[in-house]
C-alpha positions in Angstrom: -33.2 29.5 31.5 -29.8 29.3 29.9 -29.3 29.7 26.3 -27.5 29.0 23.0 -25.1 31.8 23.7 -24.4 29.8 26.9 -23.9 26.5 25.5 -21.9 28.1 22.9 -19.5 30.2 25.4 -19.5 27.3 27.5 -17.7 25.0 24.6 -15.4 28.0 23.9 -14.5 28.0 27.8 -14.1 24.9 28.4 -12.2 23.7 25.5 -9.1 22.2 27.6 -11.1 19.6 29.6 -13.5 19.0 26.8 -10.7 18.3 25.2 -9.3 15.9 27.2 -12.5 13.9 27.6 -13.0 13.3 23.7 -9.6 12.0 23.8 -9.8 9.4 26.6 -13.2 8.5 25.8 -12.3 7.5 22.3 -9.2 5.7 23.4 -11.3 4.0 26.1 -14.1 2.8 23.8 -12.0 1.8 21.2 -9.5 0.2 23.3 -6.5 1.9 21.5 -2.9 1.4 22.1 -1.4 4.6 21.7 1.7 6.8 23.1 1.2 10.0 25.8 2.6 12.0 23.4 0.2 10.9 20.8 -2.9 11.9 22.8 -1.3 14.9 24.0 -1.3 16.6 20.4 -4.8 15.1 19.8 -6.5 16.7 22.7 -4.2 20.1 21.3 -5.6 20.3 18.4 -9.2 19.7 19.8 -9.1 22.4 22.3 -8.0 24.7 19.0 -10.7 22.9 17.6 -13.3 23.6 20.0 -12.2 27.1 20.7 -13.4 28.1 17.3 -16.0 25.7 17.2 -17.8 27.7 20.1 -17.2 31.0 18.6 -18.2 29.6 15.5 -21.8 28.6 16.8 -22.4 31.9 18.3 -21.7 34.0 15.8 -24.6 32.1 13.7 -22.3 31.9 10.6 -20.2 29.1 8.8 -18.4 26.7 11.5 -14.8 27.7 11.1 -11.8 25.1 10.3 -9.1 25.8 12.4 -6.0 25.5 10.9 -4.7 23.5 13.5 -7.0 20.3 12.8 -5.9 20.5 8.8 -2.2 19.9 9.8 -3.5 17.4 12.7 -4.9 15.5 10.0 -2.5 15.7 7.6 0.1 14.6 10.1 -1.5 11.3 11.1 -1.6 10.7 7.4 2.4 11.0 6.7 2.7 9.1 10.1 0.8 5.6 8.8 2.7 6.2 5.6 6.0 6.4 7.3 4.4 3.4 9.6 3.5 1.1 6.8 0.1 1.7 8.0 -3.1 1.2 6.6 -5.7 4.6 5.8 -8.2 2.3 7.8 -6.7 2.6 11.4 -7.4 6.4 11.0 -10.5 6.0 9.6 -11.7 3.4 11.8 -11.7 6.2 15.3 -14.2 8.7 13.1 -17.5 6.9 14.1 -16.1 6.5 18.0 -15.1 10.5 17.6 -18.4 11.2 16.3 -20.2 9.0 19.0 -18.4 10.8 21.8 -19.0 14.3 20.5 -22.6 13.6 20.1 -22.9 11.8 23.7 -21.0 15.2 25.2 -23.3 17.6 23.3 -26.4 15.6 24.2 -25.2 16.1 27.9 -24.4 20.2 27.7 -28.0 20.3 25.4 -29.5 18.8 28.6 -27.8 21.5 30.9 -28.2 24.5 29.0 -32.0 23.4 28.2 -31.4 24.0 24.2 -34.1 23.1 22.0 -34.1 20.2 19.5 -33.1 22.8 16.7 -31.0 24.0 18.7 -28.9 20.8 19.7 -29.0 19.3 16.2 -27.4 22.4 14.7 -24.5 22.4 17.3 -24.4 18.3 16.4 -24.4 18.7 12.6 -21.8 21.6 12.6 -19.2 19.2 14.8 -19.8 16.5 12.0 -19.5 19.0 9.4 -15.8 19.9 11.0 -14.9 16.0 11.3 -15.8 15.7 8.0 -13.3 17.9 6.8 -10.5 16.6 9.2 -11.7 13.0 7.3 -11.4 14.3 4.0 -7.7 15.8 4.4 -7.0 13.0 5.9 -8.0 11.0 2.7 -6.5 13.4 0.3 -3.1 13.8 2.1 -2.5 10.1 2.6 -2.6 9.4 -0.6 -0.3 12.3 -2.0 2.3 11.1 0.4 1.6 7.8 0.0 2.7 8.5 -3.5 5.5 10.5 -3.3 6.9 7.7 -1.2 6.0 4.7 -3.1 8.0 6.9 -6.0 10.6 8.1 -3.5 11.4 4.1 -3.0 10.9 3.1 -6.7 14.4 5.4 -7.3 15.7 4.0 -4.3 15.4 0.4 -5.1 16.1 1.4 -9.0 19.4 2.4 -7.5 20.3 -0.1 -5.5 19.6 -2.4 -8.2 22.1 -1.6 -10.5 24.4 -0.1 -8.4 28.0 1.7 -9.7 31.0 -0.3 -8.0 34.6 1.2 -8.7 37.2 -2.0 -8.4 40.7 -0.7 -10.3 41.2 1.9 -12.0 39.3 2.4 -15.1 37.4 -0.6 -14.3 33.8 -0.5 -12.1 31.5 -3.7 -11.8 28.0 -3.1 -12.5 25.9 -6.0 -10.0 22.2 -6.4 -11.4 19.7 -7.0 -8.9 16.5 -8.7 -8.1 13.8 -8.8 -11.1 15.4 -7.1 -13.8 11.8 -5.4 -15.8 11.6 -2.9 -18.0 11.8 -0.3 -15.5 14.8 -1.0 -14.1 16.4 -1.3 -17.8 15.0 2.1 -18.8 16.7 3.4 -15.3 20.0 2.0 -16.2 20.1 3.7 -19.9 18.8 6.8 -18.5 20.8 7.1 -15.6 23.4 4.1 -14.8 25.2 4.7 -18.4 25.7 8.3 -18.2 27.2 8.5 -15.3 29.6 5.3 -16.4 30.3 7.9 -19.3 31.5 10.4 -17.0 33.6 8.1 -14.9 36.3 7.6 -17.7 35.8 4.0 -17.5 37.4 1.5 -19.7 36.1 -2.0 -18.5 32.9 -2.4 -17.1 32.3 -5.8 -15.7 28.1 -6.9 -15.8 27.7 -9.2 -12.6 24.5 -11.3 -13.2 24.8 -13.1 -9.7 22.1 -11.5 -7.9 19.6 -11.2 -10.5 16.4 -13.4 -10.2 14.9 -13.7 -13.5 15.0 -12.2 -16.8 12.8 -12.8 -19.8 13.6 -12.7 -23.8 12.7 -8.7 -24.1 15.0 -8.1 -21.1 17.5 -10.4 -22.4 17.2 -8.0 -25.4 17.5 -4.9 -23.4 20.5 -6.0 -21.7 21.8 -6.6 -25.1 20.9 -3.2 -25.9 22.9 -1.9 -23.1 26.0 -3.8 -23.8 25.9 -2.1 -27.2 26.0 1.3 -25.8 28.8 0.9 -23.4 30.5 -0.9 -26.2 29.7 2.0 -28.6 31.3 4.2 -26.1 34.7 2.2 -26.3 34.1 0.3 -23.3 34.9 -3.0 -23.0 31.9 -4.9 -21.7 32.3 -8.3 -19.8 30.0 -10.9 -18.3 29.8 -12.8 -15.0 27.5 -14.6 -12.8 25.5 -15.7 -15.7 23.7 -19.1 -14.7 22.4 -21.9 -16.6 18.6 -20.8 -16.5 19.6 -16.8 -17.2 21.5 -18.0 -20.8 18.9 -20.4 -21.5 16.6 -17.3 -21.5 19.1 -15.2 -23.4 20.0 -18.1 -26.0 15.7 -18.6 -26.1 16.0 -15.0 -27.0 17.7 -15.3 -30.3 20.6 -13.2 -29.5 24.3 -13.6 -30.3 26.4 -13.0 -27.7 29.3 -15.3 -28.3 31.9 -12.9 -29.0 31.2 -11.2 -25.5 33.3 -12.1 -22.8 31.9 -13.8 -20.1 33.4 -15.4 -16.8 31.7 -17.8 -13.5 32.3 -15.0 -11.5 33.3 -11.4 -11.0 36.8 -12.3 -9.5 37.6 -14.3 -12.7 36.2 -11.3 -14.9 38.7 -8.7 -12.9 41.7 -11.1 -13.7 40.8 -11.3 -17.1 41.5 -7.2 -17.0 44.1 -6.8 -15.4 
């Protein structure tokens, strides 16, 4: 009669075409979509998987985590991050991965004539390890998730109020998009300082490309007129529609004795 030792040496043995059948069962029965390459590292990282899985088992102590699996998981995180992708489309192949695990232990269980104890500690120890790979999965998704949701908040903050050099001693400074309190703080904390360090005498404040302001922004901006205008810059307007100085003349501020042109190339003659 074979034995646990069998079944177990049999995984560790085995681990290559095991391998391979978890993989193209679970593409198969979920009807996934999904690049050579893709289940190539897959069906590496199970064999690793399996390998220790095995030894694992018949040593009689705590199922090992391979390594392997933890940076398997933690790579398909960062790759639906970089995708755009949802946690969900990972998630989503557990239960089939489960499913097909249990169907191929049920099957060796069967052939090696292991009892139900047995069986339902080889089943409960695989789950155990899926578990894990699920729970890194979790955890690492949303770490990178966030350092790239704040890795594009600079981005955008940059391109938002972007440093344009036109003649010398003179750089335009475009705002863009929403203008919120964020981006304001990012321009007193970063935009102005480096202005500072250009040795910049006119600055030119091209309101063309933003979409809406409100009376605290319309304050702000104010706010950061002063400062350039503090540092013996000269400060001048452009692009400023009809509906952006209704907000700022709803706001209560003076800004009369600021200059202010229809466009940039009209501000940049009136510096010359």
């Amino acid at each position: 009669m074979s034995s646990f030792k069998d079944f177990c040496q049999y995984i560790s043995d085995n681990a290559e075409s095991l391998s391979v059948e978890v993989v193209e069962s679970v593409v198969q029965e979920m009807n996934l979509d999904i690049p050579r390459w893709e289940k190539e590292q897959a069906a590496d990282m199970y064999v690793e998987l399996l390998g220790f899985f095995g030894q694992s088992l018949l040593e009689g102590g705590n199922i090992e985590v391979p390594e392997a699996l933890i940076e398997w998981s933690k790579k398909n995180a960062e790759m639906q991050v970089a995708s755009a992708g949802k946690i969900s489309e990972i998630v989503i192949r557990y239960p089939t991965t489960r499913q097909v695990f249990s169907e191929i232990f049920t099957r060796l269980s069967l052939k090696f004539d292991l009892s139900l104890v047995e069986s339902a500690k080889a089943t409960k120890g695989i789950n155990a390890v899926l578990d894990v790979s699920l729970n890194e999965t979790f955890y690492a998704f949303e770490k990178i998730s966030e350092r790239y949701q704040a890795e594009t908040q600079v981005e955008l903050l940059n391109l938002s109020a972007p440093i344009v050099p036109v003649l010398e001693g003179v750089v335009v400074l475009p705002l863009i998009g929403v203008m919120d309190s964020y981006r304001i703080a990012h321009i007193l904390d970063n935009v102005i300082p480096r202005i500072a360090e250009m040795n910049v005498d006119h600055v030119i404040t091209d309101f063309s490309g933003v979409l809406t302001i409100d009376a605290h922004i319309a304050q702000s901006i104010q706010q950061i007129g002063g400062t350039l205008q503090l540092m013996g810059i000269h400060v001048v307007l452009a692009g400023l529609r009809p509906d952006l100085v209704q907000a700022i003349v709803y706001s209560g501020i003076d800004m009369l004795d600021t200059d202010s042109y229809a466009t940039v190339k009209q501000a940049l003659e009136s510096v010359k």
